[in-house]
N, C-alpha and C positions, 0 to 999 in steps of 0.2 A: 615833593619827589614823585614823578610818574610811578604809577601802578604797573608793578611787573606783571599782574596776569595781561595786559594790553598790549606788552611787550610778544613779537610773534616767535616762534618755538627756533630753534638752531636748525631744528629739520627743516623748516619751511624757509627758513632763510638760504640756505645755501642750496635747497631743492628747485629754489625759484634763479635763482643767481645763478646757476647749471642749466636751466631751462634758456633762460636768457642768451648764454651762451654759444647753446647749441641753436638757436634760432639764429645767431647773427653766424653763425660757421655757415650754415643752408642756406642763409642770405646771400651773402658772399660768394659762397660756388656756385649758388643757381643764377646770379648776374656774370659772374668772371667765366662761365664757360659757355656760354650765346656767343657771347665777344670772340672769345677765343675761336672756337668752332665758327663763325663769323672770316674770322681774318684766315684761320685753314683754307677755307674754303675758296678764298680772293686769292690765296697762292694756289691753291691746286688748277684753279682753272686758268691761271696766267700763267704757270709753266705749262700746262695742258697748250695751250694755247702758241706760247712759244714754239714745243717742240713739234708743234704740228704744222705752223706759220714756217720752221726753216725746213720740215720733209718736203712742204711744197711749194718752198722758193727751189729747192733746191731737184726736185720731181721736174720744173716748169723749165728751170736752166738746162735739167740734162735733154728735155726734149730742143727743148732751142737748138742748142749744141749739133746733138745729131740729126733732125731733120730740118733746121733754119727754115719750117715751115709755117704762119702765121696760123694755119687751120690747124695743126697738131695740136701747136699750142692750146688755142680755143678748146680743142677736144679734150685734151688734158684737163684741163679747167673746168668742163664739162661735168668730167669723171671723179675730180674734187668736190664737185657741188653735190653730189648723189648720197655723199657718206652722211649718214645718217645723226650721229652725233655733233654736228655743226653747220653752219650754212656759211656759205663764201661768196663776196664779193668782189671782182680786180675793176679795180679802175686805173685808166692810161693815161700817163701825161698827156700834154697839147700837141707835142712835134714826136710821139709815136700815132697820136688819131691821126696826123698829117699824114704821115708814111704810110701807115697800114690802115687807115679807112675809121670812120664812127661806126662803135658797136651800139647796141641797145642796153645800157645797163650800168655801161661804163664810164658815165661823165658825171660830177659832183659838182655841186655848187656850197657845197658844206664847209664852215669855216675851218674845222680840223683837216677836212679832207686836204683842202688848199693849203693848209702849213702845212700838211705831208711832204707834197707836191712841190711845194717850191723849198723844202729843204729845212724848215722852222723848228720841226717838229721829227725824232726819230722812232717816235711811237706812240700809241695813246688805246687805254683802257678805259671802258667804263663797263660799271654793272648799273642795269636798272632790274629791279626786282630778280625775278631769276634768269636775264640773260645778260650774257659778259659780251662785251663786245671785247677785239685785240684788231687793231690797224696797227702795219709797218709799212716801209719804202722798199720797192725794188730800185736801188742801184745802181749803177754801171760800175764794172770791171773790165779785164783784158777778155774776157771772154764774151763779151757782149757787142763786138763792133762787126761781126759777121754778121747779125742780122739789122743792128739800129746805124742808122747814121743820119747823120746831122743834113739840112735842106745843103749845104755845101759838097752833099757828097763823101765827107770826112768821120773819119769815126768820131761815135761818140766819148765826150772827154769821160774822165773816169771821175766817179762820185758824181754823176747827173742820176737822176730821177727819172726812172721808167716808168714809175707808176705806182700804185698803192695794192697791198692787199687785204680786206676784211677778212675777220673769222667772228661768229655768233654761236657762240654757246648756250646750250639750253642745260642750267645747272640747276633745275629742278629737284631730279634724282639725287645730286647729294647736297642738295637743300632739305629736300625730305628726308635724309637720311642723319641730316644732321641734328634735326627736331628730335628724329625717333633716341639717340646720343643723348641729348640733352635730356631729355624725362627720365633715358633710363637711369645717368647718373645721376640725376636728382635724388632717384628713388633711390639706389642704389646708398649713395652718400647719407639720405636721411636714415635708412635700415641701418646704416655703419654707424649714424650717430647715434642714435636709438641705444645701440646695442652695446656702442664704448658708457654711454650715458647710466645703461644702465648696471653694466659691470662695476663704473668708477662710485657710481651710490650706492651701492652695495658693498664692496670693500671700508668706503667710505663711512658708513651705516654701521658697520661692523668691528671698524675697528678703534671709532672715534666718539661715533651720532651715542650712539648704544651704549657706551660705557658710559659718556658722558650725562645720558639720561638717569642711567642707573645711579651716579653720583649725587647729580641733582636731588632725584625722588628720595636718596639715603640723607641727604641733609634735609629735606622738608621733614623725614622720621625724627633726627635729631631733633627737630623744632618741638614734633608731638611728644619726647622722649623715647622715642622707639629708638633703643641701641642693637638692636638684635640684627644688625647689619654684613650682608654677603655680596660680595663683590666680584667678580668675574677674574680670572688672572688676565692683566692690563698685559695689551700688544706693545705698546708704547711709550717711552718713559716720562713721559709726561704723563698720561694720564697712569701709571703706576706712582707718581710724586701726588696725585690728585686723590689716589686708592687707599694709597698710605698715610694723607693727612687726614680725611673724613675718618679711616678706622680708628687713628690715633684720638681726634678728636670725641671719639662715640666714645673709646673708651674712658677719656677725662670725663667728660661728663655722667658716663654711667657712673663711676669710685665717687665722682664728686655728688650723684645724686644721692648714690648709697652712704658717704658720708654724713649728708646732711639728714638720709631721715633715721639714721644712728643718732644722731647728736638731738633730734628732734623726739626719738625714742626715751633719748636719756634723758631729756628734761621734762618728757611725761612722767617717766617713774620718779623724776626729784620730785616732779610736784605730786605726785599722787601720794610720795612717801612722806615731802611737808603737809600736807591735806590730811593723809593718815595720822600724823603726830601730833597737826594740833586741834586735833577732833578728839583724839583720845586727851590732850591736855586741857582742853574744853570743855569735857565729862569729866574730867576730875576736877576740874575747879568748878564744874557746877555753874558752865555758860554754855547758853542755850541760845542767843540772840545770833541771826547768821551773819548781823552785819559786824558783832564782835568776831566772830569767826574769819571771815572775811579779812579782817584788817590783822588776824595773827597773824594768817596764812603769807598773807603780803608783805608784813615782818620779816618774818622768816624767812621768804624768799629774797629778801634785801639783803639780808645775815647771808643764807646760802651763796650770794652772789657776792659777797664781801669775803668769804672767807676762800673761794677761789682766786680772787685777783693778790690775796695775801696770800695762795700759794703760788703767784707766777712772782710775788718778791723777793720769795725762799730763793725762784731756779735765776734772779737774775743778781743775788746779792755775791756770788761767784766775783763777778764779771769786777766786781767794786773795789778800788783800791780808796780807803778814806784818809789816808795821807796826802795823797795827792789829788784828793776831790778830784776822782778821773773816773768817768766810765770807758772800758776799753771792748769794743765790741766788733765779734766776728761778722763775716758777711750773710748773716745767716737773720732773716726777714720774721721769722718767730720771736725775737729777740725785742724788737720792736715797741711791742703792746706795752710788754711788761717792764720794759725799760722807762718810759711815758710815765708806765703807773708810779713807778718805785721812785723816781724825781720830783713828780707831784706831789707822793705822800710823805717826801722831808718839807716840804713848806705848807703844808694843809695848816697846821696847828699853831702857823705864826699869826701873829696879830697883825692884823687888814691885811690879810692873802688873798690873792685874785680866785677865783671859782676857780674850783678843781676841776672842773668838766673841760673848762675851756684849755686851761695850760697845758693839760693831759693829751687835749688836740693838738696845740701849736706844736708842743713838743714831740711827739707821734708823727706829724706831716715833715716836721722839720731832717727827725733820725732818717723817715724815709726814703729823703730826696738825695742827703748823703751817701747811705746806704744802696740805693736803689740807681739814682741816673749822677749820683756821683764815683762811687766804687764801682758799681757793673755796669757803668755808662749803657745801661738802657736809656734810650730817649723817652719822653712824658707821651708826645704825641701816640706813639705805638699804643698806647693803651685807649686812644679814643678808636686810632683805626682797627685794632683787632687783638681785642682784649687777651684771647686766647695765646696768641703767642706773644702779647705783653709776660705772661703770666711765664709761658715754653722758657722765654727766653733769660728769666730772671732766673727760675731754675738751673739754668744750664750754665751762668755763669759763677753761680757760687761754687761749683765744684769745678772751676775753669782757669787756668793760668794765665794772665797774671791776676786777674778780679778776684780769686778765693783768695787770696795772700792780702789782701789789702784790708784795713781795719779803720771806722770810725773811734773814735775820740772825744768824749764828751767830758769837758769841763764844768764844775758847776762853782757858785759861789753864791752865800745868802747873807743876808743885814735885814735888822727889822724893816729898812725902807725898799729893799730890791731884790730879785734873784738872779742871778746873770748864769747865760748858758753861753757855753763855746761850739759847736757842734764844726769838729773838723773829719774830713773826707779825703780819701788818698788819691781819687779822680785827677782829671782834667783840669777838675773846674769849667764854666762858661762865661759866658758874657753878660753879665748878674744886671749890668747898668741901660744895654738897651734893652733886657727881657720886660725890666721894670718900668724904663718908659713904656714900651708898648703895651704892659700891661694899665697902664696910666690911663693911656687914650681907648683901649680898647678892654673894657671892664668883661665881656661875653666871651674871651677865647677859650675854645677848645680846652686845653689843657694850661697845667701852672695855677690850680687850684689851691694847690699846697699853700704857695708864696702869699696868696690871699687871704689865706686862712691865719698865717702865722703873722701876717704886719697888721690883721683885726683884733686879733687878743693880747698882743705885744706892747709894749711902750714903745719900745725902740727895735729895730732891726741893723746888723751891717753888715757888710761881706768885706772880704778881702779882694786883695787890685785881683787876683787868679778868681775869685768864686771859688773856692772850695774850701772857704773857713764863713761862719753863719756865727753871728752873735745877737743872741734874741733875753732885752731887759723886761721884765715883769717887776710895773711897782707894786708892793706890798703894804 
């Protein structure tokens, strides 16, 4: 079994598992808002870009319009290039350079430019680093044959291609801008997580980490016998279910300690009082050797011990109807011992009886199993898993309907060759024939000691088709 001190504290576990947490949250937003502020940014500067791409299609058509002068325009265009948050390029189809002359500036040989230009293409963006470029087409409409026309003289058709416009944006400023965003809510975010982090472990801490320590360290006291146990009133009902078994539990074992050093008290004074008695009956008889003393004392201690167990025969001779050789017996676990004894001690004095020791056992495991996971159908395992409320729970059912109503039965009969017991139980019963295969193949289990006990000292064993009738032969 791993060593629990190696095992790491519940604090540290879920302090680190929160830690965890909160590092993949700031992961998270600090990758998911670059991106984001990223792709803002490619929209701001492309409707930026649009709505300033159609002020000066549409700035360049109204000079057309009213001065159908080719210098205006250029001027115009001019007076476009000056603004200072963008730079602008117009490049002319082939049959306006034919009309109106080559300018310096205005002829491409660029493959986008040329899908513009012959129609492929109805716009095209690109960012390199911080500047955006945005190309469109100027098109013909009705309002464009006043000044363009075709080498035939003829206007121009509608949807031809006058030409392209650049716009280059320098989106530095809120690329910078966007950076300074990005830090601050990083910081911002990790202050937020910090500080949810530290509220939630705190609440956490206080209303769970913390009692549940104090739990803890009050059952290591249980361990040292320290019951002197105070508890905080519990936030939550769980750990008020966790408050309530540790007190309960302090207190069984404190009654049960003070029991036992009562009982350990009392059998100092029996013996100090056989030691006193037969010291003085040592002095009168005029023996002085200590190892005669010795072996009265232990006498007597035999007697004293004999003469108890023949007062638990008095409180079970009640119970006896000898008509019907029947013991009839309440659900009541004290009853037990002395039931054992007082069965044992009708066949002690027959001729070839088995050890009293042993029968006294088979017979005691036997009433138990009846009594105990046959009547208050407590299950055997419980008592390996937790003994303590093995123990809760057998209490709770003798004064419990329907298991306090329910009675063992025990049948006895004897001959100089045998003793035959019935031991019947008002249970269930169980499944007595695969317990016993299994206990067959597997000699080491857990529990069902009992059934072990009682097919070693027995001649014979049987059950009934239900389990809940037990007949154990003793040859004599």
């Amino acid at each position: 079994m791993e060593n629990k001190t190696k095992l790491p504290s519940l604090n540290y576990r879920i302090l680190k598992k929160l830690v965890i947490i909160a590092i993949i949250a700031i992961g998270i937003v600090s990758a998911a808002l670059p991106y984001i502020l990223y792709k803002r940014d490619i929209e701001t500067a492309h409707n930026q870009a649009r709505e300033k791409a159609i002020l000066i299609k549409t700035g360049l058509l109204s000079v057309m319009m009213q001065t159908g002068d080719p210098a205006a325009v250029r001027k115009a265009v001019d007076e476009f290039k000056k603004n200072r948050n963008f730079k602008l390029r117009m490049i002319r189809s082939d049959f306006v350079r034919r009309q109106y002359g080559e300018r310096d500036g205005e002829t491409s040989s660029d493959a986008v430019d040329m899908d513009i230009l012959s129609g492929k293409l109805d716009h095209y963006t690109n960012l390199k680093a911080v500047t955006y470029i945005y190309k469109f087409p100027f098109i013909a409409d009705e309002r464009c044959v006043k000044c363009h026309r075709t080498q035939n003289d003829e206007p121009v058709p509608h949807g031809t291609v006058l030409g392209l416009l650049e716009i280059t944006f320098d989106i530095s400023d809120s690329r910078a801008a966007s950076i300074k965003l990005i830090i601050f809510s990083i910081i911002a975010n990790l202050f937020t997580v910090i500080i949810l982090f530290i509220v939630f472990y705190w609440i956490l801490a206080k209303d769970i980490l913390t009692p549940i320590k104090l739990i803890t360290d009050s059952i290591k006291d249980l361990e040292d016998e320290k019951f002197g146990i105070s508890l905080p009133s519990p936030k939550t009902r769980e750990i008020a279910v966790l408050s309530e078994r540790v007190k309960h539990t302090a207190e069984t074992m404190e009654k049960k300690k003070w029991d036992r050093e009562r009982e350990l008290e009392t059998d100092r004074k029996k013996l100090s009082q056989i030691r006193d008695f037969a010291r003085k009956q040592a002095d009168h008889l005029e023996i002085h050797d200590e190892n005669d003393i010795s072996d009265i004392i232990s006498r007597l201690s035999v007697a004293v011990k004999e003469v108890e167990k023949s007062q638990m025969l008095t409180h079970i001779t009640e119970f006896v109807t000898f008509e019907r050789k029947e013991v009839l017996l309440s659900n009541n676990i004290e009853l037990i011992r002395p039931t054992s004894l007082y069965l044992t001690g009708l066949i002690t004095g027959k001729q070839g009886a088995v050890k009293k020791g042993s029968v006294e056992l088979a017979l005691e495991e036997a009433i138990t199993n009846a009594m105990v996971h046959g009547n208050l159908e407590v299950p055997s395992h419980l008592k390996e898993d937790d003994f303590s409320k093995f123990d809760e729970l057998v209490s709770q059912r003798q004064n419990e309907a329907p298991y306090r109503n329910r009675k063992v039965k025990v049948y006895y009969d004897y001959s100089n060759q045998k003793a035959v017991f019935r031991i019947i139980d008002e249970g269930k019963g169980f499944e007595h024939k695969s317990y016993i295969n299994k206990m067959a193949e597997d000699s080491f289990l857990p529990h069902g000691r009992g059934i072990i006990i009682i097919r070693t000292f027995a001649s014979s064993i049987q059950y009934n088709e239900s389990g809940s009738e037990l007949t154990i032969t003793f040859d004599l």
